[in-house]
C-alpha positions in Angstrom: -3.6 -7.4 20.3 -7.5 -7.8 18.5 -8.7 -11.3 17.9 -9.4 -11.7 14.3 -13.1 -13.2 13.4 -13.6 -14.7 10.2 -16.6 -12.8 8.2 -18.5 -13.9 4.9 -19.6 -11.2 3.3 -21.6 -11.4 0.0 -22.6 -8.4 -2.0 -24.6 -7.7 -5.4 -25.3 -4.4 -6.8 -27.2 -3.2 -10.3 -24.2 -1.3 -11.1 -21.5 -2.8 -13.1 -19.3 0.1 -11.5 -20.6 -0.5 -8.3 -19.8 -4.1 -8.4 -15.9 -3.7 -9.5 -15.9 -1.3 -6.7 -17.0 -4.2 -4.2 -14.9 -6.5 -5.3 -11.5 -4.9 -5.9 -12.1 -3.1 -2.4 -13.1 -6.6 -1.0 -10.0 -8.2 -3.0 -7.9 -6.1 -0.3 -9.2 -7.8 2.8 -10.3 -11.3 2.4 -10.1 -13.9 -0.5 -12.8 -14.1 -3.2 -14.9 -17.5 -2.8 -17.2 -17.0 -5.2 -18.3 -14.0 -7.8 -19.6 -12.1 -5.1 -18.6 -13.8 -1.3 -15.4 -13.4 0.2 -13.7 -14.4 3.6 -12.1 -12.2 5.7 -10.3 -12.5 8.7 -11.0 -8.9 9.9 -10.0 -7.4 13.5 -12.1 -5.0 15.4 -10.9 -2.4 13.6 -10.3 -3.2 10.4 -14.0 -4.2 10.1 -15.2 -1.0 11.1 -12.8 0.7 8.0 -14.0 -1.8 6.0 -18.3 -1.2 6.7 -17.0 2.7 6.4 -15.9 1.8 3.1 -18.5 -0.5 1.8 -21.1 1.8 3.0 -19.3 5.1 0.7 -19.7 2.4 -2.6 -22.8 1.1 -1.7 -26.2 2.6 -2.8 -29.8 1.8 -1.9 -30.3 -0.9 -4.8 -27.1 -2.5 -3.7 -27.3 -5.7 -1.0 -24.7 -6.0 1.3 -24.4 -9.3 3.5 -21.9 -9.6 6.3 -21.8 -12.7 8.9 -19.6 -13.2 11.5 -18.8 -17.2 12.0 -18.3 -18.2 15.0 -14.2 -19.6 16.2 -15.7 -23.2 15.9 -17.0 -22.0 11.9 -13.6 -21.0 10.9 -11.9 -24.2 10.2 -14.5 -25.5 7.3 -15.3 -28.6 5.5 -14.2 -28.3 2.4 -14.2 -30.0 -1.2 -13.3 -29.3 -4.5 -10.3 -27.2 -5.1 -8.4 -25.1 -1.8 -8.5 -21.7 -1.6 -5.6 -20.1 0.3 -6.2 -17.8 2.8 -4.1 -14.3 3.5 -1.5 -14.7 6.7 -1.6 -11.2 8.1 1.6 -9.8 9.4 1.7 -6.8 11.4 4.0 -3.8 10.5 6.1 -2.0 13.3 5.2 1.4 12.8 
C-alpha cells in the first residue's frame, strides 16, 4: 500500500470559471481551509491524477501552489474552529 502525504495546495486564477473549477475539483480530494487552500492527504498516485487535472483547468494567468509537509507537519497546531479531515477507505475492486 502507498503512504499518504499531506499536501497544501493554494490556487488563484483571474477566471471566475477557472476558480469554480479549482475548487469543486479540489473539493474532491482534500478539505477546503481557506477560499483558495486545501489539505489533502494524497497517495503517489492520486497526486499525479490530481496535477494531471489541475494542470487541464489551469492557464498561464492562473497560480498554482502545492507543498508537501513533511510526517512531523501533519499533526498541526491549531485554533479557532476544527476542520475535519476525509478518512479514506479503500474499495475492493
Amino acid at each position: 500500500m502507498s503512504e499518504e502525504q499531506l499536501w497544501v495546495i493554494a490556487y488563484d486564477s483571474p477566471s471566475n470559471k477557472r476558480r469554480r473549477k479549482l475548487a469543486k475539483l479540489l473539493e474532491g480530494y482534500g478539505v477546503r481551509l481557506q477560499w483558495s487552500v486545501f489539505e489533502c492527504r494524497l497517495r503517489p498516485h492520486q497526486l499525479r491524477r490530481l496535477r494531471q487535472r489541475l494542470e487541464s483547468i489551469a492557464e498561464p494567468a492562473d497560480s498554482l501552489r502545492l507543498w508537501a509537509l513533511p510526517a512531523r507537519a501533519a499533526e498541526p497546531l491549531q485554533l479557532g474552529r476544527e476542520v475535519e479531515l476525509p478518512v479514506w477507505q479503500d474499495k475492493v475492486i
